[in-house]
C-alpha positions in Angstrom: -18.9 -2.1 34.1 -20.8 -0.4 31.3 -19.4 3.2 30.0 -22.0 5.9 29.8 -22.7 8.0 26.6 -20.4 10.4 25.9 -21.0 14.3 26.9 -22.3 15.8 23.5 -20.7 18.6 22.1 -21.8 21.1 19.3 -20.4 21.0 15.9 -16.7 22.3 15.0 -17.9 25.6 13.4 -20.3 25.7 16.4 -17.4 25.6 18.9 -14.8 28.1 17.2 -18.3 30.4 16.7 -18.7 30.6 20.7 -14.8 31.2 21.4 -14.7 33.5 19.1 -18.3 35.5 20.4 -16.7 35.3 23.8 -13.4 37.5 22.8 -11.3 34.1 23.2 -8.2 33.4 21.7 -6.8 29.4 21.1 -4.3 29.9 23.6 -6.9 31.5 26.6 -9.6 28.5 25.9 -6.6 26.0 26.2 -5.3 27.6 29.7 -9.4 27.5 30.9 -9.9 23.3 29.8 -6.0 22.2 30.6 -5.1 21.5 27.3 -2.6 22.7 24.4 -3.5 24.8 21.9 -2.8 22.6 19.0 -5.3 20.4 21.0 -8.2 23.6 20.7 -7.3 24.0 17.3 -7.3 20.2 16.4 -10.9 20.2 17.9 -12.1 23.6 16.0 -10.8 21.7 12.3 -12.2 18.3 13.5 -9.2 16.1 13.1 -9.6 15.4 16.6 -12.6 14.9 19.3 -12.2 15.0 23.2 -12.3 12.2 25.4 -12.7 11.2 29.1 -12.7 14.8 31.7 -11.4 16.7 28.7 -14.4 16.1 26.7 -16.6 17.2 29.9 -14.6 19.8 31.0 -14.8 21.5 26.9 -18.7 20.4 26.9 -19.2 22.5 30.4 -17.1 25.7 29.3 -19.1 25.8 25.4 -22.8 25.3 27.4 -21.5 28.2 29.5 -20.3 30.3 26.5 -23.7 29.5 24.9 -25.7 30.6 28.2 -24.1 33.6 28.1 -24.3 34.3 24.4 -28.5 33.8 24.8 -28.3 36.1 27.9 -26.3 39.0 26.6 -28.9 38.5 23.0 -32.0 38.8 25.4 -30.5 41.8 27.2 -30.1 43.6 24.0 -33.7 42.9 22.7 -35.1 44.1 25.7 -33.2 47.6 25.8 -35.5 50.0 24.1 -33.6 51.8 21.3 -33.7 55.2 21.1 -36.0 57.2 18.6 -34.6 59.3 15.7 -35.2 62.7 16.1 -37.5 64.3 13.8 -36.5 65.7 10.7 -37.3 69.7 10.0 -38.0 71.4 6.8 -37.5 74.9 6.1 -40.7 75.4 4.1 -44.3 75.3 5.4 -45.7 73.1 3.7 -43.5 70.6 4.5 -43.5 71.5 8.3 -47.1 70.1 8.7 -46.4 66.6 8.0 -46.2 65.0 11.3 -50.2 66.2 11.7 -50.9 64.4 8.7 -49.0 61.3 9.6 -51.0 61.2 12.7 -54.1 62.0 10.5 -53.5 59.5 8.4 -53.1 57.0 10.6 -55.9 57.8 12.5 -58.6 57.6 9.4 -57.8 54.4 7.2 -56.9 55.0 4.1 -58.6 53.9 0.7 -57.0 51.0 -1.6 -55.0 52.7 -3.9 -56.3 52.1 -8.0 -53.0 50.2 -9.7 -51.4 53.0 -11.5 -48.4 52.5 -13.9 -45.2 52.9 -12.2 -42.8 55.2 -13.9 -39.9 54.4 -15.2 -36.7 55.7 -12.9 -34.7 58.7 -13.6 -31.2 58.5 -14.4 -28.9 60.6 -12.5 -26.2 62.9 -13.7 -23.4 61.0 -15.4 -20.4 61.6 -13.8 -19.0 64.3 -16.7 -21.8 66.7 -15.7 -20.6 67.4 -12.3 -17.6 69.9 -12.0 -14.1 68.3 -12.1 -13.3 69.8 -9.0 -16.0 67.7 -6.6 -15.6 64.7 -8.6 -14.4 61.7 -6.9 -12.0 58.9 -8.5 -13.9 56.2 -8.1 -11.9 53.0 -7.6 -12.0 50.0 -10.2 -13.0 46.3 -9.5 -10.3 44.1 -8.5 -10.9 40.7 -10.7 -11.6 37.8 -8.9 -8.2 35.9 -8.5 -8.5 32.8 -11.1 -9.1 29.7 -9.2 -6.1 27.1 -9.7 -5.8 24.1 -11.3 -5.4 20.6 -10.3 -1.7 20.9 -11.3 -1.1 24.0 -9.9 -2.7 23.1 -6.5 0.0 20.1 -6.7 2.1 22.0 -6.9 1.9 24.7 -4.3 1.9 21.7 -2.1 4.5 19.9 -3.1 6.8 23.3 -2.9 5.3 24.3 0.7 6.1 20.7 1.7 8.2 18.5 -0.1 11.9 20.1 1.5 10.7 19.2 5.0 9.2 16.2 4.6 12.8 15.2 3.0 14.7 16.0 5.9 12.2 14.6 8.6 12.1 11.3 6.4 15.8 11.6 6.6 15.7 11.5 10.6 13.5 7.8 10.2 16.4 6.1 7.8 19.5 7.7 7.8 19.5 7.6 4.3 19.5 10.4 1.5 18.3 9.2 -1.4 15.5 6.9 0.2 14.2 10.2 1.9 14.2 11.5 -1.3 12.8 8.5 -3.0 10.2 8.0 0.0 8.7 11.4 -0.3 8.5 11.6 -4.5 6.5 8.4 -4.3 4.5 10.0 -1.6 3.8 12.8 -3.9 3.3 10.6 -6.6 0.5 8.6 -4.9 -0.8 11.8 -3.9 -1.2 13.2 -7.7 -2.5 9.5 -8.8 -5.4 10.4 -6.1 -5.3 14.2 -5.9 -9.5 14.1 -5.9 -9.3 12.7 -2.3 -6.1 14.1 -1.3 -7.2 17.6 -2.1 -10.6 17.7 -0.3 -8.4 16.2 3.0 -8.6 18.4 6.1 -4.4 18.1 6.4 -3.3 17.2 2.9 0.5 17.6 4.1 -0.6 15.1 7.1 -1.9 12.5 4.2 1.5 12.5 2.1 3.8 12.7 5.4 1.7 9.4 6.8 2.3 7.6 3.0 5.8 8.7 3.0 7.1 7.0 6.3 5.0 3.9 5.6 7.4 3.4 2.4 10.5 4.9 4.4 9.9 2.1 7.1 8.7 -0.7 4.9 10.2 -3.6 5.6 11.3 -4.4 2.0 13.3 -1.5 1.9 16.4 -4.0 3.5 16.3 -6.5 0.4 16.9 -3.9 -2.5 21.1 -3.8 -3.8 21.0 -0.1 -2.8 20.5 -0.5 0.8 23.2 -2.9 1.0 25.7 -0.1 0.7 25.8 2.0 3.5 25.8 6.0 2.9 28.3 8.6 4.1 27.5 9.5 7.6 27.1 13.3 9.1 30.4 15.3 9.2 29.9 16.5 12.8 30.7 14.0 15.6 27.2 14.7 18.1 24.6 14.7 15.0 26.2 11.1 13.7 26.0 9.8 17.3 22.4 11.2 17.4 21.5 9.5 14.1 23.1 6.3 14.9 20.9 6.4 18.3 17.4 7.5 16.9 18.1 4.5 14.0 18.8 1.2 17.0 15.0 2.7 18.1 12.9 0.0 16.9 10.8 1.8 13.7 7.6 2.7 15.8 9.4 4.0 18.8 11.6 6.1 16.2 8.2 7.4 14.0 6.4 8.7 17.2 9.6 10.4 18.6 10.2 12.2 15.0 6.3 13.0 14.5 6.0 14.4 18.7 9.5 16.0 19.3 10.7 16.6 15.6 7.5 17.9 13.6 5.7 19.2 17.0 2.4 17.1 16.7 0.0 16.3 19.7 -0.1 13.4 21.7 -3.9 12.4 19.7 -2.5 13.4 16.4 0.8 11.4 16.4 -1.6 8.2 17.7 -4.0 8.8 14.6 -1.3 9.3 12.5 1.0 5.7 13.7 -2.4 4.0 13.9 -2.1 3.4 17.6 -4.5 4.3 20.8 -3.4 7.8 22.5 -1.7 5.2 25.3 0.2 3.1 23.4 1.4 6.6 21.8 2.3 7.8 25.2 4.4 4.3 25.9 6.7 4.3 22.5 7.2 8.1 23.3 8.2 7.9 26.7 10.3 4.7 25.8 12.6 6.2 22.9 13.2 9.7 24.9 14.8 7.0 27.7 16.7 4.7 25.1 18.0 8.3 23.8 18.6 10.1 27.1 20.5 6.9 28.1 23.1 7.0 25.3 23.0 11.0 25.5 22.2 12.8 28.4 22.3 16.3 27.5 18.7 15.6 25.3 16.9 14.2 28.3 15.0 17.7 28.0 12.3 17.5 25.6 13.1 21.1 24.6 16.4 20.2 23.9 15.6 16.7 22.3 13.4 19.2 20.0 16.3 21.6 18.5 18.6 19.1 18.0 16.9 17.0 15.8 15.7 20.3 13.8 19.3 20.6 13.8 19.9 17.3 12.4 17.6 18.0 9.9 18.7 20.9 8.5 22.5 20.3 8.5 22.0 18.0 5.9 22.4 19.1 2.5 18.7 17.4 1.4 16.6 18.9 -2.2 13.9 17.8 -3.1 13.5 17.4 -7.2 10.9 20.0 -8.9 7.1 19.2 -9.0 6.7 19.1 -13.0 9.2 15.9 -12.8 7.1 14.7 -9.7 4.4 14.8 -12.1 5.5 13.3 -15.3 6.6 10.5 -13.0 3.8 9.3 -11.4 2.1 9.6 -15.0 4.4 7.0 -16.4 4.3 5.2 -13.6 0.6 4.9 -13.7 0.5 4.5 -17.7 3.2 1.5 -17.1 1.1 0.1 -14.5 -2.0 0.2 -16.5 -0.5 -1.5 -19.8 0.6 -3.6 -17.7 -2.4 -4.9 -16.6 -3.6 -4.7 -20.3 -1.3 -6.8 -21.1 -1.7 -9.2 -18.5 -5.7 -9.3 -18.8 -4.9 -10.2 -23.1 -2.9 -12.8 -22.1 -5.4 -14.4 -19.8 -7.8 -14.2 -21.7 -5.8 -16.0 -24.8 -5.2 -18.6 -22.6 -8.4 -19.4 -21.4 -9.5 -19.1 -25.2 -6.7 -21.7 -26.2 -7.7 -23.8 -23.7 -11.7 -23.7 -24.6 -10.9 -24.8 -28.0 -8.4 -27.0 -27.7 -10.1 -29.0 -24.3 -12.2 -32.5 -25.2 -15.6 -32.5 -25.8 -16.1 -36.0 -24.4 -14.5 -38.8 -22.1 -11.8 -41.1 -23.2 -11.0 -43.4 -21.2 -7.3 -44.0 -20.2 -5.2 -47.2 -21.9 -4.6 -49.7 -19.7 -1.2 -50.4 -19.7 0.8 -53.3 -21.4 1.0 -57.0 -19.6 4.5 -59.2 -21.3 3.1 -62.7 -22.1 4.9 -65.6 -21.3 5.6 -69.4 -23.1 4.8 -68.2 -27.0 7.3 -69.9 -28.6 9.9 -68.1 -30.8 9.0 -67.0 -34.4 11.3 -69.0 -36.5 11.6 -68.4 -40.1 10.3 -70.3 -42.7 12.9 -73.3 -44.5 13.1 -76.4 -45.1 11.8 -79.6 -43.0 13.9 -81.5 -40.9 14.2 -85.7 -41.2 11.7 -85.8 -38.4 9.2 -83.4 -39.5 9.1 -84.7 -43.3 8.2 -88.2 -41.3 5.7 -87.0 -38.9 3.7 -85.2 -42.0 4.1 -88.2 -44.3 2.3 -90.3 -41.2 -0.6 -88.0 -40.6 -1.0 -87.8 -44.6 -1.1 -91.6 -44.4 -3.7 -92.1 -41.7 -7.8 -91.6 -42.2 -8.7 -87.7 -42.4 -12.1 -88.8 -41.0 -10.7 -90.6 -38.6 -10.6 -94.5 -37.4 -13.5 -96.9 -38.0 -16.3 -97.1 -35.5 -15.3 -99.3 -32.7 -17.5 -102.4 -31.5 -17.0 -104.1 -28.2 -15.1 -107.7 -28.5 -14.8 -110.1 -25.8 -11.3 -110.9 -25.5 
């Protein structure tokens, strides 16, 4: 089976535009499609775009707002509006000049000859009146200053940064690598504050970075984690932590981001990186593996204070943003020589090798073969009996040799 085109749906200023001609609040519009209102308002920003009967059921009710937004402007342009009345003046002269308005009209008038225009008169300054009808006359506000980079920072990170810790603390059960977790978030965040600033949900953007390093899987082979951490001092918030941290880490994220934080279904599946089902599944899975070991949260509501209440019995700060800062600074400076340094080196080495490489082929030596029946090296002395006789006989003998030989019968 093929899947039609989607129902089209006007812009997201569009949409807030005809809830808002229509005298509707978030809430109302919600109640009318069958959604929740974080749902309305996540389609108003444009994080978020309907699907499925949602998407038809919104398209319907905004073509019907905007039928009855063209009707209700046609109805006013046809209503006639109602004519000033006409203004009297006390002297006569002035009294006659609705007849020649209606002169005037009725006989064109010449084209006037370009005359110089005068220049306007100034009116009274305000000493000239009396002090009694003068009116204090309020000064200009300035313009509030618009805020720097660092100063933008650091609204956010001081709007942000304390719950982030504690909800990072609910995904690893650990203090300092909440801590940790959401400074490097923050740091990453200044090292690309261009993008992070011009986000639609710049807390969403550093709360998505932080639990990717909170859950990374490299977390388990540092010397720290080997040490385990004080647990809570109350009995039912350790045996809540110890359950949320057997969830497996993607069950544990989507329960923390839907019934901790208080994100929609859509958002908390954008945010793991996972379809709107799958979502659903991991949800609905973790509330059982909790409501199993503890009962008394089977109710979302419930599930929902408590961990609020796990959060904020911990005793968690969050370090000040001017050290946030000047951290992620060095860090990027260290990175950077680093890669200076590393970029030097390579290239010293390939240079090295250049000039010290051959120019042309050699070939290889063949390797040695041991040579067999040479006879020892003796050295030199005096002859023997048998060598003094054997040279004294070839001294004796012909050098050229014996005669020529001639055939003899015997």
């Amino acid at each position: 089976m093929t899947r039609g085109p989607a129902t089209p749906l006007p812009s997201p200023k569009a949409r807030r535009r005809l809830r808002e001609a229509a005298s509707l609040t978030q809430t109302q519009l919600a109640e009318r499609v069958g959604v929740a209102p974080g749902t309305v308002r996540a389609w108003e920003s444009g994080r978020t775009t309907p699907r499925g009967r949602k998407r038809e059921a919104y398209a319907k009710l905004l073509k019907t707002l905007a039928e009855e937004e063209e009707s209700a402007a046609r109805q006013a342009a046809r209503t006639p509006q109602p004519a000033p009345p006409p203004k009297t003046e006390p002297t006569g002269d002035r009294a006659s000049a609705p007849e020649a308005c209606t002169r005037a009209e009725a006989e064109p008038e010449p084209e006037p000859e370009p005359v110089a225009m005068p220049m306007p008169m100034r009116e009274s300054a305000p000493e000239a009146q009396p002090r009694s009808t003068r009116e204090p006359v309020p000064e200009p506000r300035p313009a509030p200053a618009p805020l720097t980079p660092a100063q933008a920072f650091d609204a956010l990170y001081e709007f942000s940064a304390p719950a982030l810790v504690r909800q990072t603390f609910l995904l690893t059960g650990r203090r300092e690598q909440a801590r940790e977790s959401v400074e490097r978030a923050f740091q990453t965040a200044w090292e690309r504050w261009p993008e992070v600033a011009r986000d639609r949900d710049p807390v969403g953007w550093v709360r998505a970075t932080a639990y990717e390093y909170a859950l990374s899987p490299w977390q388990r082979f540092r010397p720290r984690h080997r040490h385990p951490e004080p647990p809570p001092a109350d009995p039912g918030d350790r045996t809540l932590l110890n359950t949320l941290l057997r969830l497996p880490p993607r069950h544990r994220r989507t329960l923390v981001l839907y019934d901790g934080v208080g994100l929609d279904l859509p958002e908390t599946a954008a945010e793991t990186e996972a379809s709107t089902p799958a979502a659903a599944h991991r949800l609905l899975r973790a509330r059982e593996a909790v409501a199993g070991r503890l009962p008394a949260l089977a109710d979302p509501q419930v599930l929902h204070r408590r961990l609020a209440q796990l959060a904020s019995n911990e005793r968690l700060g969050a370090a000040r943003p001017p050290t946030v800062r000047r951290g992620g600074e060095r860090r990027a400076r260290f990175r950077t020589r680093a890669a200076i340094a590393f970029t030097v080196a390579l290239i010293g080495t390939t240079a090295l090798t250049v000039r010290t490489a051959p120019t042309h082929y050699e070939p290889p030596v063949s390797p040695g073969q041991a040579v067999r029946g040479v006879p020892p090296r003796v050295a030199p002395g005096s002859l023997s009996d048998e060598e003094l006789e054997l040279r004294q006989k070839l001294r004796d003998q012909m050098q050229d040799g014996p005669e020529r030989l001639s055939p003899q019968l015997e």
